[in-house]
C-alpha positions, 0 to 999 in steps of 0.5 A: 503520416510519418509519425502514425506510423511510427506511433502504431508500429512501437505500439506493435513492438509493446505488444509483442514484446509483453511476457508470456504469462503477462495478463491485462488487468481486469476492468474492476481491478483498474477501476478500483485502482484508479479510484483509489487515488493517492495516499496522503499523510500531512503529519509525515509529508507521505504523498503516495502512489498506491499499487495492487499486489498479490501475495508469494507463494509463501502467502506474503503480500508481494511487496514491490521494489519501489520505496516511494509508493505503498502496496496493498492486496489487489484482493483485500478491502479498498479504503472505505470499504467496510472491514480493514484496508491494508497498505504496506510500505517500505522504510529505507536505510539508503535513503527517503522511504515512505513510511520512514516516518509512520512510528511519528504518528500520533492518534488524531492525526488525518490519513487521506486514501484518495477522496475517504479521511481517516483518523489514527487511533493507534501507533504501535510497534511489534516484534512479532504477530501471529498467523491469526493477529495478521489474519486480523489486519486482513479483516472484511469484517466491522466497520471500514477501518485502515491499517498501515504497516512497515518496519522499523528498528533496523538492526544496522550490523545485520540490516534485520528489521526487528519490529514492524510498525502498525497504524490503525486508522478510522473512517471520517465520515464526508465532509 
């Protein structure tokens, strides 16, 4: 009896101690989350959590702090979907990132995004992109696709990130 109490009673402190503007994630969002599963890349040795995040209020995918996961759009195209899933994900000067390795990718190298395979048919790194071409990462047009993004080439005396690294992925059919 003892320990039902103590058990409802931190229940009811999580509860009330949640912030004000804090809301429950909706059923789909939770749903879709959940069936996205892990992302994997054996070529690299990336087994990831993957987490749904919104944008700033300058319109950037809100990226989160942890540099073991990837993020993607809570609002975008989930893996398998038709048009194009983004996941981002940190690199790390301090120490493992993610996506450390991502610039090793070679085409013809398998991604996993939970139960759907894609294959990499391009690796590229870019100093800059326009509004439209990161419009175009975002697309839910065309068949399902998978793009993933982080930086790389850090310039060590000011800790900038002068390139970004994209990986264009496409969807295998089942086995």
């Amino acid at each position: 009896m003892r320990k039902w109490l103590v058990v409802v009673l931190a229940l009811a402190a999580v509860m009330v101690a949640a912030p004000a503007g804090a809301r429950p994630v909706e059923g789909d969002e939770r749903t879709a989350t959940a069936a996205l599963g892990r992302l994997s890349i054996p070529a690299i040795g990336v087994n990831a959590g993957i987490i749904a995040v919104g944008v700033t209020r300058s319109g950037h995918l809100a990226i989160g702090g942890s540099v073991r996961d990837v993020y993607r759009w809570r609002s975008g195209v989930l893996p398998g979907q038709q048009g194009s899933a983004v996941l981002a994900g940190h690199t790390w000067s301090k120490g493992p990132g993610v996506f450390d390795n991502l610039g090793r990718l070679r085409p013809g190298n398998l991604v996993v995004v939970g139960k759907n395979r894609f294959q990499v048919t391009r690796v590229r790194r870019v100093t800059g992109m326009s509004k439209q071409e990161v419009s175009q990462l975002f697309s839910d047009r065309g068949k399902a696709r998978l793009v993933l993004i982080t930086c790389g080439d850090r310039n060590n005396l000011t800790g900038v990130y002068r390139t970004r690294i994209v990986v264009n992925a496409k969807l295998l059919p089942r086995r």
